[in-house]
ZAMARZA-138997 format. One record per residue (C-alpha): y, x negated, z; residue number from 1. Coordinates in pm, 1 decimal. Each point is the difference from the previous one (the first is absolute). Layout:
% residues N
<node v="Y" u="X" w="Z" resi="NUM"/>
...
END
This chain:
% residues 311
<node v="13540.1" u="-7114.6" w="13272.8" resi="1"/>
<node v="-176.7" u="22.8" w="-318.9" resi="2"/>
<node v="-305.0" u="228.0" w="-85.0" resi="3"/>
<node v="-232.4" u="-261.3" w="42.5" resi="4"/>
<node v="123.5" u="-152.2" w="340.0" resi="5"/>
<node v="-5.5" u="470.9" w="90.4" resi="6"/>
<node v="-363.8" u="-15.8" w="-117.2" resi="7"/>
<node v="-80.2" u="-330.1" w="209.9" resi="8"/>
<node v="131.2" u="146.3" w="297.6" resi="9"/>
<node v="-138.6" u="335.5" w="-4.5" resi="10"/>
<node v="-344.6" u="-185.0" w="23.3" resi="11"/>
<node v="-151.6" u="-21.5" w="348.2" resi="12"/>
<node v="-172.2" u="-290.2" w="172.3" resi="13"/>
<node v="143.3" u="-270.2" w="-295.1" resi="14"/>
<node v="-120.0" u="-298.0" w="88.5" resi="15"/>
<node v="255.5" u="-331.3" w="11.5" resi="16"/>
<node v="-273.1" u="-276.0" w="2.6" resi="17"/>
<node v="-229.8" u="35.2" w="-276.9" resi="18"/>
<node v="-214.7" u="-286.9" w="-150.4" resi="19"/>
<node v="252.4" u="-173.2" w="-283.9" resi="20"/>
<node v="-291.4" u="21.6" w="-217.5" resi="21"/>
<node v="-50.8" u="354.4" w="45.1" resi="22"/>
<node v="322.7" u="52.2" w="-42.5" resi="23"/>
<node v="11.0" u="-201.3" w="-349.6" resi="24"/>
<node v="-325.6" u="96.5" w="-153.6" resi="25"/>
<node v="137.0" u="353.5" w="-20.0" resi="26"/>
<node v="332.9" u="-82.9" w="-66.7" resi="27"/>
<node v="-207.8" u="-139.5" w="-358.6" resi="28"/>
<node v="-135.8" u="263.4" w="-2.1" resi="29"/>
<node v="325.1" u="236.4" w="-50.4" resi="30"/>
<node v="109.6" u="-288.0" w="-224.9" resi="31"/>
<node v="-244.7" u="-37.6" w="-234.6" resi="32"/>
<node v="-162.3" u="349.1" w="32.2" resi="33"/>
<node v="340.1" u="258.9" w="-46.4" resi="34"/>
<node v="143.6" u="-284.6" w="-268.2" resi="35"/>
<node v="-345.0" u="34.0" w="-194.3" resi="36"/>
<node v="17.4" u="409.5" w="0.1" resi="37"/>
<node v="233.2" u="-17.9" w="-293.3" resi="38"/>
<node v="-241.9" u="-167.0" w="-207.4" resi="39"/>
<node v="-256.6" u="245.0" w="116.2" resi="40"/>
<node v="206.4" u="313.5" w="-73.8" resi="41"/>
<node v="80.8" u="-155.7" w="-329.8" resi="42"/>
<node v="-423.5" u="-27.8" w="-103.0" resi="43"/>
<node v="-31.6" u="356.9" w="185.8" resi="44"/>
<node v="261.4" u="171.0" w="-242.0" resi="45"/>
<node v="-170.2" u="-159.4" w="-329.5" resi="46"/>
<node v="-222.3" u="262.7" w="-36.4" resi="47"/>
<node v="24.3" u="239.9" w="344.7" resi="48"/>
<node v="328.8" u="257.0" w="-24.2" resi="49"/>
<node v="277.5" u="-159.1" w="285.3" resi="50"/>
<node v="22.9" u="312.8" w="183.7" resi="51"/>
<node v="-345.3" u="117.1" w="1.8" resi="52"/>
<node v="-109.7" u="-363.1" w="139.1" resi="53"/>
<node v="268.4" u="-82.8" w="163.8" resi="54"/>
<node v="-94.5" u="368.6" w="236.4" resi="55"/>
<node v="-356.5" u="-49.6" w="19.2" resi="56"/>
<node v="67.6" u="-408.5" w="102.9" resi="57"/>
<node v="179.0" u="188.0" w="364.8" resi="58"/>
<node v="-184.0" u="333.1" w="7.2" resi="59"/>
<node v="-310.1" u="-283.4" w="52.4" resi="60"/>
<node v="165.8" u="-175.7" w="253.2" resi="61"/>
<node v="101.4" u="283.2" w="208.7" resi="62"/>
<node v="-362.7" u="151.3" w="-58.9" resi="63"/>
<node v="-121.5" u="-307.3" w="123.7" resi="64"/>
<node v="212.9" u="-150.0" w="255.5" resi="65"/>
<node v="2.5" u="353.0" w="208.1" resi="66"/>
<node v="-380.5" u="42.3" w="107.5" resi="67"/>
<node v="32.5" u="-380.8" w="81.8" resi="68"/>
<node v="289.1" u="79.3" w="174.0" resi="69"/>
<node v="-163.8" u="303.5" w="181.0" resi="70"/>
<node v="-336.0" u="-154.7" w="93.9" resi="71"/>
<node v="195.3" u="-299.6" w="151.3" resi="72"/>
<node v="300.5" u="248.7" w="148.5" resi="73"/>
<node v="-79.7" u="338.5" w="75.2" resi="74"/>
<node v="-47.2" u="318.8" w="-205.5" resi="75"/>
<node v="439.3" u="-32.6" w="70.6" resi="76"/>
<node v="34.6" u="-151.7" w="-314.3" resi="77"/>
<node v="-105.3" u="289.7" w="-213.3" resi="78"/>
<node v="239.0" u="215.3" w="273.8" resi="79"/>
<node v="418.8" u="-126.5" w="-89.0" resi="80"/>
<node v="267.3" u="220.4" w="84.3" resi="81"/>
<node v="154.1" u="223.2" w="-261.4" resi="82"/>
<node v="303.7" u="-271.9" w="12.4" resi="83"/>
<node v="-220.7" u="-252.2" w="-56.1" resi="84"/>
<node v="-170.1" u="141.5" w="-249.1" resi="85"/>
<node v="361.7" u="64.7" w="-185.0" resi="86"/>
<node v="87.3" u="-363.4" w="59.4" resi="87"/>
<node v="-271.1" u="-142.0" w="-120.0" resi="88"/>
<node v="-13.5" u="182.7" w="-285.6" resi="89"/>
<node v="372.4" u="-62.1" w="-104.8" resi="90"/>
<node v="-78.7" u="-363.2" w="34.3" resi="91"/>
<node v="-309.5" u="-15.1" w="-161.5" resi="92"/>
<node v="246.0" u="169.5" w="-268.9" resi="93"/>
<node v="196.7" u="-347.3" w="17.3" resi="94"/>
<node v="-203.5" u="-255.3" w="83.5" resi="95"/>
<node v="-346.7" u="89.3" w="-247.3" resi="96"/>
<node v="243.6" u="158.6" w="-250.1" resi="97"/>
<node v="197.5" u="-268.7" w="-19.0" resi="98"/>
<node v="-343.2" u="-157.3" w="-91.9" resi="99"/>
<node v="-46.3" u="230.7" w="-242.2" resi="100"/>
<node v="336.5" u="-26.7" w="-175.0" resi="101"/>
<node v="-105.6" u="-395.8" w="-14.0" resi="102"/>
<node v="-388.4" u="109.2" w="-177.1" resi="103"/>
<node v="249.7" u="243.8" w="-263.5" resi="104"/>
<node v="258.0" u="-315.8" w="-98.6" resi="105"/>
<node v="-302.8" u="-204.5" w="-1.8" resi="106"/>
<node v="-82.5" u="133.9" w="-306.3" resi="107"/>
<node v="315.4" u="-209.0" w="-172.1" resi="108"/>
<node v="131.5" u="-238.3" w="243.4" resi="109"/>
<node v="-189.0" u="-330.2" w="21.6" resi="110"/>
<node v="-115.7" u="-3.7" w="371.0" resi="111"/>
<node v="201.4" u="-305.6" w="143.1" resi="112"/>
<node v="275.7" u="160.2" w="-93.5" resi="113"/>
<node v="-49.5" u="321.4" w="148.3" resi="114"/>
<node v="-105.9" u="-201.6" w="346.4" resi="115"/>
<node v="378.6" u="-197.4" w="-50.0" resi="116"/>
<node v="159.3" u="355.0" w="-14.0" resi="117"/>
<node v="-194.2" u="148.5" w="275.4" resi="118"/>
<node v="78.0" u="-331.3" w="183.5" resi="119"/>
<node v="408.7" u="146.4" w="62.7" resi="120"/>
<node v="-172.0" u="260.2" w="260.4" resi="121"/>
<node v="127.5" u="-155.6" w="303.3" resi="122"/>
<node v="367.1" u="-25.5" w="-184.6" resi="123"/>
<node v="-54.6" u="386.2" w="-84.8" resi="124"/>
<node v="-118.3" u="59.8" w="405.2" resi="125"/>
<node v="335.4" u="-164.0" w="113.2" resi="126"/>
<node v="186.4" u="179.2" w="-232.8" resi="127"/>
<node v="-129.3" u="310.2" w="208.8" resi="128"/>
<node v="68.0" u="-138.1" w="298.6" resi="129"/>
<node v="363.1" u="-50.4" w="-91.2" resi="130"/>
<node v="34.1" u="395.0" w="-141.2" resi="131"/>
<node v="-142.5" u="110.4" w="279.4" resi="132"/>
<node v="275.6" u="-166.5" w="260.9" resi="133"/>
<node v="-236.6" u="-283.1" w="158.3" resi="134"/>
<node v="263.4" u="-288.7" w="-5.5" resi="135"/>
<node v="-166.2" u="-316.1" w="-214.9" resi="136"/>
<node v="142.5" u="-368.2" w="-9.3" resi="137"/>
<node v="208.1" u="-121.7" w="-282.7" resi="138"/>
<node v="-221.0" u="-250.3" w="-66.7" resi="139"/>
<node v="-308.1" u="237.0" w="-79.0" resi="140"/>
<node v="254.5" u="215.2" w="-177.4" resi="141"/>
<node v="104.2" u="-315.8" w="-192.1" resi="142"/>
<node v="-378.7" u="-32.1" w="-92.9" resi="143"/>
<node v="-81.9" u="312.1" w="-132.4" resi="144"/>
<node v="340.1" u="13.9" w="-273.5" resi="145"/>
<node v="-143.1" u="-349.7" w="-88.1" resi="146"/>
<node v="-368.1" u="158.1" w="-32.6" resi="147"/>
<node v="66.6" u="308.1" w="-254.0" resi="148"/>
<node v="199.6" u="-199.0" w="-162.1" resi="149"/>
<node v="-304.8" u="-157.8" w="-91.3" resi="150"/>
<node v="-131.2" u="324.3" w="-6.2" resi="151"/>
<node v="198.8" u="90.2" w="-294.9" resi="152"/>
<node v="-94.5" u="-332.0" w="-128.5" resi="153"/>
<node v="-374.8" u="111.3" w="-72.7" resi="154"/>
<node v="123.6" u="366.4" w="-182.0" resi="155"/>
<node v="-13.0" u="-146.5" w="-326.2" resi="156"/>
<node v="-293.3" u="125.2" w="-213.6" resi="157"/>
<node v="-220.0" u="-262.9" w="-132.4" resi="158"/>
<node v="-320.5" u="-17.6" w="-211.6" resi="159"/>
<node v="-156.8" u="346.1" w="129.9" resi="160"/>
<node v="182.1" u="79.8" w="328.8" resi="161"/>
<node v="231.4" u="270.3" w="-66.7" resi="162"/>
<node v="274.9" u="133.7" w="172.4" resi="163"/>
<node v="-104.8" u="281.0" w="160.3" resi="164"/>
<node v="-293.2" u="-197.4" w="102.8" resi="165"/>
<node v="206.1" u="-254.6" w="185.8" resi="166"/>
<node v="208.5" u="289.9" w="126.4" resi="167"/>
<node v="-299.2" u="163.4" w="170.5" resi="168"/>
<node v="-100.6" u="-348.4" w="174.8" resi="169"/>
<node v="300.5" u="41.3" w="119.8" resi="170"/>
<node v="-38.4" u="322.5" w="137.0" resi="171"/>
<node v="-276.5" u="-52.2" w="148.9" resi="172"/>
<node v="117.2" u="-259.1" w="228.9" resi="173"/>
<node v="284.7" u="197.3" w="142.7" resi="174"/>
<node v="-281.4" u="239.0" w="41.0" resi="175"/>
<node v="-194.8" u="-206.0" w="189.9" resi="176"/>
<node v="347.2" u="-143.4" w="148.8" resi="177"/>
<node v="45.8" u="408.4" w="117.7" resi="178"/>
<node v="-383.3" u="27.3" w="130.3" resi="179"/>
<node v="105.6" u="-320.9" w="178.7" resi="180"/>
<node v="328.6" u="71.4" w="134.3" resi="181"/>
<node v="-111.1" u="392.1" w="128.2" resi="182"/>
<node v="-383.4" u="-136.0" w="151.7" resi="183"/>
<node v="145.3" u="-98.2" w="321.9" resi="184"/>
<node v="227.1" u="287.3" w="49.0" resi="185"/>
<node v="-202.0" u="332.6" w="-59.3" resi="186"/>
<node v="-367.2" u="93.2" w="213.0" resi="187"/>
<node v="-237.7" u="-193.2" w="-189.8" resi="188"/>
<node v="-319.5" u="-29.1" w="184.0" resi="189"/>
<node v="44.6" u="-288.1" w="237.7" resi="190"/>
<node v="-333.9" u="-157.6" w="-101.7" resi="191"/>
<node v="117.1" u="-236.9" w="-341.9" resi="192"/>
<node v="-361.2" u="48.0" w="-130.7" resi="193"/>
<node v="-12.6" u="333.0" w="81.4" resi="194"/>
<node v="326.2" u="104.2" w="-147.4" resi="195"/>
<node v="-86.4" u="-253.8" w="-324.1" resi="196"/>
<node v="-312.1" u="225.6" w="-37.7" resi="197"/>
<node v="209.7" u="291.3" w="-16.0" resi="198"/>
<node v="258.2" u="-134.7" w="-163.0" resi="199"/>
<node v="-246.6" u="-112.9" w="-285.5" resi="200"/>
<node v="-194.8" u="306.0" w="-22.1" resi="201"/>
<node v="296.3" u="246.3" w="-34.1" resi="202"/>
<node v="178.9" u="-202.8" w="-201.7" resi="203"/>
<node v="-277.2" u="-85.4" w="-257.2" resi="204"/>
<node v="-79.2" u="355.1" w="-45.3" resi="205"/>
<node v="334.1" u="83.0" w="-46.7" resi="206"/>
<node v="-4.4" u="-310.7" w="-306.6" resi="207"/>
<node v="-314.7" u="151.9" w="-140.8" resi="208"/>
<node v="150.7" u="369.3" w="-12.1" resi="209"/>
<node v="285.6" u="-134.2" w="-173.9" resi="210"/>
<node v="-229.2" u="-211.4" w="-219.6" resi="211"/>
<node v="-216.9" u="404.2" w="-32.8" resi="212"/>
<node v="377.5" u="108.0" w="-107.6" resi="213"/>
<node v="100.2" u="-257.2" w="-209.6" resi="214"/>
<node v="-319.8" u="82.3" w="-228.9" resi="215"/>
<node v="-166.3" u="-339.5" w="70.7" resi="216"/>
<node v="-354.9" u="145.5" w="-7.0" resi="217"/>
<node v="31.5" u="37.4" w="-380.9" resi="218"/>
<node v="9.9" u="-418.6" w="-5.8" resi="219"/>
<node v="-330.3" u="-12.0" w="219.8" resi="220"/>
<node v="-279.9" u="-149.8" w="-184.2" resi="221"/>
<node v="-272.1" u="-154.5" w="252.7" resi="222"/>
<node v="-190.0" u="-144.6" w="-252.6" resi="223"/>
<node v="315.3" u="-190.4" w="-130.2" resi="224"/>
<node v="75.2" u="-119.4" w="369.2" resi="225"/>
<node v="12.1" u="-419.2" w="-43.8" resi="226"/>
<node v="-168.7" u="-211.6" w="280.0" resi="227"/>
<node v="317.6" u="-135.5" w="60.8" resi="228"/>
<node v="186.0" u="350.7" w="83.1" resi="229"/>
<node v="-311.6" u="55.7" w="216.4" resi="230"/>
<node v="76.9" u="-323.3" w="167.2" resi="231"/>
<node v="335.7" u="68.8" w="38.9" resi="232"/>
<node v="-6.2" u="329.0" w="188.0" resi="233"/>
<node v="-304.3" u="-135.0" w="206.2" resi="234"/>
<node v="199.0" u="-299.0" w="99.3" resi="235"/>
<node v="322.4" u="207.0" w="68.7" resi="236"/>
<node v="-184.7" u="217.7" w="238.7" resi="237"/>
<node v="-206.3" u="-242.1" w="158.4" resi="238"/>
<node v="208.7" u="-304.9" w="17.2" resi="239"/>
<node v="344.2" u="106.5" w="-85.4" resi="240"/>
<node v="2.9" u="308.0" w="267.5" resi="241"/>
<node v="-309.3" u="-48.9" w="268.8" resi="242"/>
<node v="4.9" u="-388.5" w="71.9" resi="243"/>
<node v="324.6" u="-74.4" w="-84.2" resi="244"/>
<node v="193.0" u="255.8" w="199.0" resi="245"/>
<node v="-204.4" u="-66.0" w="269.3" resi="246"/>
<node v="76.1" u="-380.2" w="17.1" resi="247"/>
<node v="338.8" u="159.9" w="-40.5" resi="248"/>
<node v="29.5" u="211.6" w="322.2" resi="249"/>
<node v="-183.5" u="-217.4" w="220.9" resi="250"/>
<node v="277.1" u="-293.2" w="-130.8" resi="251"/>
<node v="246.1" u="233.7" w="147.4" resi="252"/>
<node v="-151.2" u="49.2" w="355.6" resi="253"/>
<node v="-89.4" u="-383.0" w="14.6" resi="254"/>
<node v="321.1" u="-224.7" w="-236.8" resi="255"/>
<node v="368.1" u="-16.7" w="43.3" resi="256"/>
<node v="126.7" u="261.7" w="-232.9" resi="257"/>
<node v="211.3" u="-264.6" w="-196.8" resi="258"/>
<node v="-367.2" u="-183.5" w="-75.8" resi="259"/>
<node v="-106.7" u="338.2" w="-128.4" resi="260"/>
<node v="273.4" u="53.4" w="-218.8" resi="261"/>
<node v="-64.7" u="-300.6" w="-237.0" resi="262"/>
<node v="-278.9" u="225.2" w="-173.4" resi="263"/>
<node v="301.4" u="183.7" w="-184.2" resi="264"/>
<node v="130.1" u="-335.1" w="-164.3" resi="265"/>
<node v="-359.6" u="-165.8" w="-39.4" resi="266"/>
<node v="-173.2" u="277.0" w="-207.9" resi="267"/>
<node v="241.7" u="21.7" w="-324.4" resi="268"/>
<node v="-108.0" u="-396.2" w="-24.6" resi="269"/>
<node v="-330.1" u="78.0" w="51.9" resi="270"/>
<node v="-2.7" u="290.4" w="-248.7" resi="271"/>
<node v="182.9" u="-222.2" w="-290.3" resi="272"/>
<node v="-223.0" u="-254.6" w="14.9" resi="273"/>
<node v="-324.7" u="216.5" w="-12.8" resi="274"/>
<node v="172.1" u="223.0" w="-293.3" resi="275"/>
<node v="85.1" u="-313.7" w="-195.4" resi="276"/>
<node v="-364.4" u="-131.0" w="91.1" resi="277"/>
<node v="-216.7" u="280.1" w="-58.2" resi="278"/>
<node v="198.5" u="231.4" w="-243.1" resi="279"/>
<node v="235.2" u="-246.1" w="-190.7" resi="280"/>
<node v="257.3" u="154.3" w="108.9" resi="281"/>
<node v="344.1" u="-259.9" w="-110.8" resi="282"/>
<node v="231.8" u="-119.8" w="274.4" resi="283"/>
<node v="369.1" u="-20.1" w="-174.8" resi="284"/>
<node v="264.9" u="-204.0" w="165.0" resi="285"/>
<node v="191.1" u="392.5" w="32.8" resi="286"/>
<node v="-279.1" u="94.7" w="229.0" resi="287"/>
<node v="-76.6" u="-373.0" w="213.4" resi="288"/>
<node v="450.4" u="68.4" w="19.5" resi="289"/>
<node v="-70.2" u="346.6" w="134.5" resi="290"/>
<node v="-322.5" u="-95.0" w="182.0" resi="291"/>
<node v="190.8" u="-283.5" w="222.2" resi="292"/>
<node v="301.5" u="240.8" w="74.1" resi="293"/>
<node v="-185.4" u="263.8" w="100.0" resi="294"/>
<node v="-250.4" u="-174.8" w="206.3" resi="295"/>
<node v="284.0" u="-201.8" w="190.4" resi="296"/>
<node v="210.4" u="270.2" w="44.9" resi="297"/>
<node v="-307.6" u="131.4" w="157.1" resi="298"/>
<node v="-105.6" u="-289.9" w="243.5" resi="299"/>
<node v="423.3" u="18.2" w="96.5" resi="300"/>
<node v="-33.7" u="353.5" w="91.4" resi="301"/>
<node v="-348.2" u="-89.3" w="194.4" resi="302"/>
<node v="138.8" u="-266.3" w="180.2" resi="303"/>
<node v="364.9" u="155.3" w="79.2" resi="304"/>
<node v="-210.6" u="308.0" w="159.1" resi="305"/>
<node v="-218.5" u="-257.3" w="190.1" resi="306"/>
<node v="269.0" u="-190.4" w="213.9" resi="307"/>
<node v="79.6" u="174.6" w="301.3" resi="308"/>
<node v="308.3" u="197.8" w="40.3" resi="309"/>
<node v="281.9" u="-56.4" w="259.6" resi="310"/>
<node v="-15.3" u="248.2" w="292.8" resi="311"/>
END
């Protein structure tokens, strides 16, 4: 079972006949929305430090989502157990961090690129599947050799991308692989907005202490702030995190998880194609190569976990 077909489950009441077009309009929504959020982290880092934003972009959400949360739910929300509270946080470690890691690399690698490495997290999720004794198929085995291979593909340096840049994209999707993989298996709040709220705020405030840390206050300059960073971290929070995770979690009480899955080999294509639009950023033939390995290996891995297994 993978993390996403744990997380599906754990929700009650899901629903198994949901209006198609419901069910399509936010699957667009988690298309176009999470594949545009690499353009918008790429404006946001122009001129905001990638820790410092990249903190304040969750410690909003959390600060928002959780009196929503409340006034709809119950003064509970504010009230998680200590070993929820020690979940969440370690995820919001992952999951926003790994976010974070992305905002940092940003500052080098073009985004498209960045969205094609972060694209091999459900390779890096079977991978810890696999370690951790959970017997997987040949085939999706088969799939994710083929997939770092492309993988491996895309670490060449080019134009401004350097190496360690391309090597953090990389670790931040087996970081968000890891927040993935451990979600459905430690006491997160059983809530998925509630323990996103948490998840967000903890984890954004541990970003912005490490942005404190990492002495990115000396490169704030309001005044030098562009309209397009501005944009950027507004759209992150609002769109990127608020309406797009919650087309996101109501996909997974109400759409076959396989439907679901497609987001994770849609957005790279989506992000390209805005990066080359918006930002000129060049498509080579190295990175279409590594783009269609990846993403294939991907949609082989999707569909191999999809099919039902013999009892």
């Amino acid at each position: 079972m993978t993390a996403l077909e744990a997380s599906a489950r754990a929700l009650p009441g899901r629903a198994e006949a949901a209006p198609p077009w419901k069910i399509w309009t936010a699957l667009w929504i988690v298309y176009i929305v999470w594949g545009s959020t690499y353009l918008a982290i790429a404006l946001m880092v122009e001129t905001i430090p990638p820790l410092l934003g990249a903190g304040t972009r969750f410690i909003a959400v959390g600060l928002i989502l959780l009196p929503i949360l409340a006034w709809r739910r119950g003064a509970s929300v504010w009230r998680p157990t200590r070993a929820e509270l020690l979940s969440a946080g370690f995820v919001g470690l992952m999951l926003p961090g790994a976010n974070a890691v992305i905002s940092v690399a940003e500052k080098t690698v073009p985004s498209g690129l960045a969205a094609l490495l972060v694209a091999s997290i459900p390779l890096w999720v079977i991978l810890l599947r696999r370690v951790s004794g959970e017997r997987i198929s040949w085939r999706s085995i088969g799939a994710v050799l083929v997939g770092f291979g492309g993988l491996v593909l895309l670490l060449h340096p080019s134009g401004d991308a350097t190496i360690i840049g391309l090597l953090a994209c990389v670790g931040a999707a087996l970081m968000w692989a890891i927040g993935s993989f451990a979600s459905p298996r430690i006491s997160l709040p059983r809530d998925p907005l509630v323990s996103t709220a948490w998840q967000s705020l903890l984890g954004g405030m541990a970003v912005f202490a490490c942005g404190l840390i990492g002495g990115e206050v000396g490169d704030v300059h309001f005044a030098a702030f562009s309209g397009r960073s501005i944009f950027g971290l507004l759209y992150l929070i609002t769109f990127g995190s608020l309406l797009a995770f919650t087309s996101y979690a109501w996909l997974l009480q109400n759409a076959p998880i396989s439907k679901v899955s497609t987001y994770a080999y849609v957005n790279p294509v989506v992000a390209i194609a805005l990066g080359w639009l918006f930002l000129d950023e060049g498509v080579s033939a190295t990175t279409i190569i590594g783009a269609l390995i990846i993403v294939g290996s991907v949609a082989l891995v999707i569909r191999s976990e999809a099919k039902p297994k013999a009892t």
